[in-house]
VOGU-3710 file (C-alpha; in Angstrom, 3 decimals, decimal comma):
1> xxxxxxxxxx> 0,000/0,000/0,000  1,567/2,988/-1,188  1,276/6,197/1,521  1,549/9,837/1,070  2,944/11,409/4,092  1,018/14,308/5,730  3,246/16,781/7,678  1,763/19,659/6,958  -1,825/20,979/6,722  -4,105/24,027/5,653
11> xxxxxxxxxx> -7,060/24,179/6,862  -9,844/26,795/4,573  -12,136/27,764/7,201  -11,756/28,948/11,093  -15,387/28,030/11,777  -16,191/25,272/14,707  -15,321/22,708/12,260  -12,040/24,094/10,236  -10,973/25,325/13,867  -11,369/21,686/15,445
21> xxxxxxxxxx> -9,434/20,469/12,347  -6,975/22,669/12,947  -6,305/21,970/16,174  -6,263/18,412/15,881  -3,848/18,169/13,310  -1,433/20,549/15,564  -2,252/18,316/18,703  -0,582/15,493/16,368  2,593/17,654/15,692  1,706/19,353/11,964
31> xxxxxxxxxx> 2,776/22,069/11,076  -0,679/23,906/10,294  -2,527/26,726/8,530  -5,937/28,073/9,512  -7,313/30,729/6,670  -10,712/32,110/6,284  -11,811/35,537/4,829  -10,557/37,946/7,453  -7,519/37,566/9,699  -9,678/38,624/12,027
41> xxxxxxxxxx> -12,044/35,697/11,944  -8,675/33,190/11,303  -7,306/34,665/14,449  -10,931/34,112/16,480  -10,806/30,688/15,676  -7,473/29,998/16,405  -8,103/31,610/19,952  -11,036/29,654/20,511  -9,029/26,630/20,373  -7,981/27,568/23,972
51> xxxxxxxxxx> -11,198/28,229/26,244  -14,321/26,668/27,126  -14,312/23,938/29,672  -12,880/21,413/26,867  -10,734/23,318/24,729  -9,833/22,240/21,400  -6,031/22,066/22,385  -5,161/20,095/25,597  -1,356/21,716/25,197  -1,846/25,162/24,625
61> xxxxxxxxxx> 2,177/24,513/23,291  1,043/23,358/20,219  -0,961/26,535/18,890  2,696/27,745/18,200  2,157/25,074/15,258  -0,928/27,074/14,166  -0,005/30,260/11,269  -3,354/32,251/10,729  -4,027/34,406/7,831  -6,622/35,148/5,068
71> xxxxxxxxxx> -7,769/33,833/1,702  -6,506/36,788/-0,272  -3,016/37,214/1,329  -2,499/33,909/2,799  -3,714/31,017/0,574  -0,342/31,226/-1,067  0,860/29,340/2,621  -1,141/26,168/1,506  1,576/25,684/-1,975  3,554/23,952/0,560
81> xxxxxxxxxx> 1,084/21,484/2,157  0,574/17,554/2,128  -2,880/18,461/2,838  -5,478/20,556/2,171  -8,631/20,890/3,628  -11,930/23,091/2,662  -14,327/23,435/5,924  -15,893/26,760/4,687  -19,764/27,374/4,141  -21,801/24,524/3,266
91> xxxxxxxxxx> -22,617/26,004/-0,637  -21,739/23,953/-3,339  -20,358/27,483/-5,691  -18,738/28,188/-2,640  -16,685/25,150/-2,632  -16,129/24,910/-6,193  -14,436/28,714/-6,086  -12,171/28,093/-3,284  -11,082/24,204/-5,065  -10,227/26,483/-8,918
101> xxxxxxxxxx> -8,539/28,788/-6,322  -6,086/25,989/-4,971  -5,717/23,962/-7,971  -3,726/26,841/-9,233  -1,017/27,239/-6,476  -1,328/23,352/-4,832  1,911/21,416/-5,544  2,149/17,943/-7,018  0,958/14,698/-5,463  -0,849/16,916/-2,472
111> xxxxxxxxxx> -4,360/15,446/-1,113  -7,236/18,003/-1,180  -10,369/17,080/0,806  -13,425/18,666/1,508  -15,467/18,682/4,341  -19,052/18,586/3,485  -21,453/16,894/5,878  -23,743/15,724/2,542  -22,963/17,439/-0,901  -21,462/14,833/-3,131
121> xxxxxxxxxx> -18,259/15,195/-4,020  -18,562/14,874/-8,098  -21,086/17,736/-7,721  -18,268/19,483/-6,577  -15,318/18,354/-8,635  -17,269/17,989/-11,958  -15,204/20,041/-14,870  -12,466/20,317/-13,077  -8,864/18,955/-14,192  -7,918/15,480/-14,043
131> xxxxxxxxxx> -4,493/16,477/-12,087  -7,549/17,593/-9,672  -9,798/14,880/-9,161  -7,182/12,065/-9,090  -6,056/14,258/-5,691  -9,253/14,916/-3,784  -11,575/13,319/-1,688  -14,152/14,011/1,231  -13,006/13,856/4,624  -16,086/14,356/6,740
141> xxxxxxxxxx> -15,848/15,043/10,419  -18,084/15,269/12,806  -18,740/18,186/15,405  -16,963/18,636/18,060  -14,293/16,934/15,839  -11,712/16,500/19,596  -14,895/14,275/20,643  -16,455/12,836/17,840  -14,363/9,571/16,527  -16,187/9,385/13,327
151> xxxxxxxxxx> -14,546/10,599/9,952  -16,177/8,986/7,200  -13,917/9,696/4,096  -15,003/9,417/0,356  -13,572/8,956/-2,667  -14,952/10,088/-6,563  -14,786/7,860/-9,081  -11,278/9,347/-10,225  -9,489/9,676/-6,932  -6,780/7,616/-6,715
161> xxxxxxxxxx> -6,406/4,730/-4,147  -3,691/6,036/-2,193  -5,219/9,157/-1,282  -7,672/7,207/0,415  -5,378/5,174/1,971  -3,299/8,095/3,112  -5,965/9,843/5,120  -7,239/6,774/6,409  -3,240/5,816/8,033  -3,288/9,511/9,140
171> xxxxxxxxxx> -6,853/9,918/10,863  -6,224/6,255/12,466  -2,268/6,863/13,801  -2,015/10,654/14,275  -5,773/12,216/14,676  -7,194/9,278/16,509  -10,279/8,550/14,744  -12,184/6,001/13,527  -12,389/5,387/9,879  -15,649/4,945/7,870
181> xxxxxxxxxx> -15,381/4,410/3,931  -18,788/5,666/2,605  -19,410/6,447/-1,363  -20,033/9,653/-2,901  -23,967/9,561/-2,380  -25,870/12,236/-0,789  -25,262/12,785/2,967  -22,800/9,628/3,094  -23,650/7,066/5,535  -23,973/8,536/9,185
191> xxxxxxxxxx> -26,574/11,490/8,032  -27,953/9,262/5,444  -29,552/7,062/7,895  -29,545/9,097/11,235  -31,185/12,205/9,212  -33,683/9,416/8,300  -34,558/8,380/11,641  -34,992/12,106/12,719  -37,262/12,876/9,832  -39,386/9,674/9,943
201> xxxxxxxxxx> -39,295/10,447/13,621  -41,084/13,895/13,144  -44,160/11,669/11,528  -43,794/9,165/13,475  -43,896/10,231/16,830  -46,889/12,951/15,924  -48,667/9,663/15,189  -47,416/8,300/18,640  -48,442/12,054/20,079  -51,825/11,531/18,853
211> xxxxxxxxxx> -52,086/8,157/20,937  -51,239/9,577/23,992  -47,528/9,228/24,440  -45,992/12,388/24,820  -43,061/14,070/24,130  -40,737/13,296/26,859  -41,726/9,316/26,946  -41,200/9,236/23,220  -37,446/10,893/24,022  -37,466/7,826/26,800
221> xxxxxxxxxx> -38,519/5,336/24,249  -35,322/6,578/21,859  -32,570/6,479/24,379  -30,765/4,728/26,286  -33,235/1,585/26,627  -32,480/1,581/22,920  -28,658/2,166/23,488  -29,531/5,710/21,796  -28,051/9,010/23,592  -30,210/10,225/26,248
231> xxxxxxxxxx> -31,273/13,472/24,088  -33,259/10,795/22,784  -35,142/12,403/19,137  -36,883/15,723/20,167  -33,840/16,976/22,070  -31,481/15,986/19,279  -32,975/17,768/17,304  -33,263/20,760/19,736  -29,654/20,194/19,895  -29,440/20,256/16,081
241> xxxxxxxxxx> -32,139/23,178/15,827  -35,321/22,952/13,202  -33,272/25,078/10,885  -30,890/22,527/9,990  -32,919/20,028/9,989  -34,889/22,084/7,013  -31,532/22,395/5,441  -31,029/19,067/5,419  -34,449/17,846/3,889  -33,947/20,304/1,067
251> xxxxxxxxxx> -30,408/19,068/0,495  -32,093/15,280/0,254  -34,830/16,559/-1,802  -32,128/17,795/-4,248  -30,103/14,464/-3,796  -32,115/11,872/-3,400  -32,946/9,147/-5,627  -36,831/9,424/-6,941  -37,808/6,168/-5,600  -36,161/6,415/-2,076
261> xxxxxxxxxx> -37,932/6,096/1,011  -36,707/8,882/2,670  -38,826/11,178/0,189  -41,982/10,458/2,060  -40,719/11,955/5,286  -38,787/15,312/4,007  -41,210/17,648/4,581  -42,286/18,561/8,042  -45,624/17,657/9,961  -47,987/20,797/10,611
271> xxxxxxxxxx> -46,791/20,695/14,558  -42,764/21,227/13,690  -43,952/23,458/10,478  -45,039/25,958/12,931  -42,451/25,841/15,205  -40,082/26,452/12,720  -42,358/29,174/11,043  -42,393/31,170/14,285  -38,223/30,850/14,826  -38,885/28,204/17,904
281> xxxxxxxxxx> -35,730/26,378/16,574  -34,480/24,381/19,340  -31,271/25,293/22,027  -30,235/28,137/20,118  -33,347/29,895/20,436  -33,771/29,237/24,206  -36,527/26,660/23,672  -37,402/24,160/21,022  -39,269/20,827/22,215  -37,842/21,719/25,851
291> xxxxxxxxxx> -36,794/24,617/27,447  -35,237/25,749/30,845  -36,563/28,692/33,166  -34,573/29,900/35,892  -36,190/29,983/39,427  -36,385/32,929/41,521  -34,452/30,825/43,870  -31,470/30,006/40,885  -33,279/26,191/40,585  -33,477/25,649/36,831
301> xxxxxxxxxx> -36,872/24,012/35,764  -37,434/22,213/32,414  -40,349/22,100/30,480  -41,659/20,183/27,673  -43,389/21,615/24,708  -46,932/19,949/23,709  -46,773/20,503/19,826  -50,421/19,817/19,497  -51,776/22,736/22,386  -48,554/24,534/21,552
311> xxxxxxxxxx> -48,407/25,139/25,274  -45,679/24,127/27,833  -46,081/21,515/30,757  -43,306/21,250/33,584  -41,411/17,877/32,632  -42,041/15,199/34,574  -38,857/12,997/34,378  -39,172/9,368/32,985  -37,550/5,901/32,177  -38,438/2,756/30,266
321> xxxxxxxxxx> -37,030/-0,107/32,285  -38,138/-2,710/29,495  -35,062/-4,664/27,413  -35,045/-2,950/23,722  -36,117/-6,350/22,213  -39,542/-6,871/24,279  -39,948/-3,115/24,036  -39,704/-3,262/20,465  -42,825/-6,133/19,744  -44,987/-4,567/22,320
331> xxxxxxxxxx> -48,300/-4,146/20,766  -49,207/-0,783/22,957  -49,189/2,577/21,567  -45,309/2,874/23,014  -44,348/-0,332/21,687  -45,964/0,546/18,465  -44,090/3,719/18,078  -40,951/2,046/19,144  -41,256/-0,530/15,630  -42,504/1,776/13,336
341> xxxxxxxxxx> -39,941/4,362/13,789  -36,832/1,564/14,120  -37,899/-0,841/11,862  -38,236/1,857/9,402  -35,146/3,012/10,208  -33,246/-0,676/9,837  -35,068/-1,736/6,786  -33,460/1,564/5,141  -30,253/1,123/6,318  -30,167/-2,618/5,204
351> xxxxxxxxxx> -31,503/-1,371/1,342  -28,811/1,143/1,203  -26,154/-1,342/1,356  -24,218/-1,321/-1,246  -25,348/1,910/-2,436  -23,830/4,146/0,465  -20,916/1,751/1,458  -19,730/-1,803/0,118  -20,501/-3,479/3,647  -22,312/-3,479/6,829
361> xxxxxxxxxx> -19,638/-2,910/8,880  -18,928/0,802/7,831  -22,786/1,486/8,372  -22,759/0,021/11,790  -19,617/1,667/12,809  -20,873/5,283/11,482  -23,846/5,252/13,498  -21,987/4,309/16,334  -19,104/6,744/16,276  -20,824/9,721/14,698
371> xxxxxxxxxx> -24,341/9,473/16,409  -22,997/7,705/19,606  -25,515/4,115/19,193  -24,493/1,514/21,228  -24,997/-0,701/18,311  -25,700/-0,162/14,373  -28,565/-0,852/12,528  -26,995/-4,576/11,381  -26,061/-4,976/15,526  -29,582/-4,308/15,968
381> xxxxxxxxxx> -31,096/-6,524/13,698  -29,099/-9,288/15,215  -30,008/-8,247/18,702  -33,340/-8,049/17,864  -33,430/-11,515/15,333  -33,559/-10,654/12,104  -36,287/-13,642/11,416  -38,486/-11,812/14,273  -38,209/-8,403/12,046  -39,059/-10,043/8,566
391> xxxxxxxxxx> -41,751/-12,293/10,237  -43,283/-8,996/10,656  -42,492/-7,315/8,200  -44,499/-10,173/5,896  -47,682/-9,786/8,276  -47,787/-6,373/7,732  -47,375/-6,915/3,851  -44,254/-4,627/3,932  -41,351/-5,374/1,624  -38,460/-7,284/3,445
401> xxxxxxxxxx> -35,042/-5,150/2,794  -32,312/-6,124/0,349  -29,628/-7,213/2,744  -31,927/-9,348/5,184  -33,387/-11,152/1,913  -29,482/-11,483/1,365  -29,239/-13,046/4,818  -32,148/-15,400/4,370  -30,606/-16,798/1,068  -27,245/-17,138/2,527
411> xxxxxxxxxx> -28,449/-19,665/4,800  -26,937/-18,127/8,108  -29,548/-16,656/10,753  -27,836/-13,290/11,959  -25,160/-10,364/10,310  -22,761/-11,358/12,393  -20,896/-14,734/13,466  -18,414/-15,824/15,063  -18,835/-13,591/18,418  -18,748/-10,720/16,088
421> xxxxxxxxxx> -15,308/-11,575/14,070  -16,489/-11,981/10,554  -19,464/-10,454/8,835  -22,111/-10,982/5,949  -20,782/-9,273/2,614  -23,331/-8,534/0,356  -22,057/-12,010/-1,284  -23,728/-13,677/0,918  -20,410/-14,966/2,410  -18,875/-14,353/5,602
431> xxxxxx> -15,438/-12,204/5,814  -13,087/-11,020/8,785  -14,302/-7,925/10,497  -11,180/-5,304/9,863  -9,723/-3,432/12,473  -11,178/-0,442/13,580
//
């Protein structure tokens, strides 16, 4: 395996993301750039490397590794680097200036990534020279990138094999993180499928809403008795904010195949449409789903929003104590939610395989490291028994997914064997699980 060393990196962008980048790549001893329009804002983000209660730099020593400047006067700094890397605004012109911009000063044989969290990379590259697109590649990394092991890095159709393997050695040996190898398809594999379980979950818990289960048990329901985060859906995505998430259905509106399943759930349910209409976005608007008031006494209280009265009840506080798999077939309204929203959710995941990556393993891995799962949607199906899911799947007269009608024709009875060691290619044949 041939390997192109990385020493030195630019980073275009001192947002959260470019900054985190930045930093992460001086924590590992590069010599590093960090550009963006203004010195001013270059020098912000550099700064901001060093405060908050987790800083981006643990060794405030290695900032001296850091050289800010701007993209007029400065970009001439990234001639000299192994790697270059585009965080700036998520606009597809945007990135397409700033890549004709560095093709014309880059030196030979450098690796040029992108970090786009869903706008496919030929969209980006197409036109452009051939000494170009043999050299670049998506390197997607997930916020805050110092806590977040996920960096799911794609290739075009023209990049060249050792790019990939280059930033796969680096991110693994010097950054620390875990590699995923999605394709060039819209949104990759971690936002692919966790987008897809946020936006299903807008219609399918108003449906659960509407049967009595409210807001805070449905967050209950898609947590931690699920091996999900404990923001559960509705405060994910007051973490997120309702502005992204519109962001992102447009983007998969744009992207996404015409027959995909994901269509059906892109545009929001009256309750969230209204939220979003009247800027009650989440966190960053002080209240979202939830929201905290501050006691006379200093006590913080949290409420919970009730989308359908849009009035606010104090929350109560609440736990499911049931295992995932008997939660999962309960035939209540909780239990009902709980299926349609997760099977849903697997029965995409195992149709998008091979489209997003060439195995399960890189889907199951991306959900865990970039939305913090305790298992992937293949882990899941196993845990779960995959002949429970397409038993009803076939009563309900829904269609069973490619790879489980790949795993009833192989002849074995779950994704993975062997205590986990080897895995079901889409072959139908079991291979070695590769090192993380």
């Amino acid at each position: 395996m041939s390997i192109r060393e990385i020493n030195s990196v630019t980073v275009l962008g001192a947002g959260t993301m470019g900054s985190g980048i930045a930093a992460a790549c001086a924590s590992a001893g590069c010599k590093t750039n960090l550009l963006d329009i203004s010195q001013e804002l270059a020098d912000r983000g550099k700064g901001n490397m060093l405060v908050g209660r987790a800083p981006m730099l643990d060794d405030p020593g290695a900032a001296d590794l850091i050289t800010t400047g701007n993209f007029d006067e400065s970009l001439k700094l990234a001639a000299e680097s192994d790697w270059i890397c585009e965080a700036i605004v998520e606009d597809l012109e945007a990135k397409r200036n700033m890549f004709t911009r560095i093709e014309s000063i880059r030196k030979d044989n450098s690796i040029v990534t992108t970090n786009t969290s869903g706008i496919p990379l030929h969209s980006i590259c197409e036109g452009m020279s051939e000494r170009f697109r043999k050299d670049v590649a998506v390197t997607h990394f997930f916020n805050p990138v110092k806590v977040m092991r996920l960096l799911e890095v794609v290739p075009s159709e023209d990049t060249e094999s050792d790019v990939i393997d280059s930033l796969a050695v680096f991110a693994r040996n010097q950054l620390g993180k875990g590699v995923v190898y999605a394709k060039d398809t819209v949104n990759f594999i971690g936002n692919r499928i966790g987008c897809f379980w946020m936006l299903a979950g807008f219609h399918k818990g108003r449906e659960a809403r509407q049967n009595g289960v409210s807001v805070e048990r449905i967050d209950a329901l898609m947590s931690t008795a699920l091996g999900i985060p404990s923001t559960g859906l509705y405060g994910l995505i007051d973490l997120v904010g309702l502005d992204v998430m519109h962001l992102v259905a447009a983007n998969l509106d744009n992207n996404l195949p015409a027959d995909d399943t994901g269509r059906k759930y892109l545009a929001f349910p009256p309750e969230e449409r209204a939220m979003f209409d009247s800027g009650q976005l989440g966190r960053k608007t002080g209240g979202g789903f939830y929201r905290m008031l501050k006691n006379e006494d200093g006590s913080r209280l949290k409420q919970m929003y009730d989308p359908a009265s849009g009035g606010w009840n104090d929350a109560a506080g609440t736990s499911v104590d049931q295992d995932a798999a008997v939660l999962m077939f309960n035939s209540d309204a909780e239990g009902n939610f709980v299926w349609h929203l997760v099977s849903e959710t697997l029965c995409y995941a195992a149709d998008l395989v091979p489209e997003i990556s060439n195995d399960i393993v890189n889907v199951d891995r991306a959900m865990r490291w970039g939305f913090n799962w305790k298992m992937g949607p293949f882990e899941l199906l196993d845990y779960f028994g995959p002949d429970n899911v397409v038993e009803r799947l076939q009563s309900e007269g829904r269609r069973v997914p490619n790879m489980l009608n790949i795993l009833h024709s192989s002849g074995h009875s779950t994704f993975y064997s062997g205590s986990g060691s080897q895995f079901l290619t889409v072959d139908g044949t079991l291979q070695d699980v590769p090192e993380e």
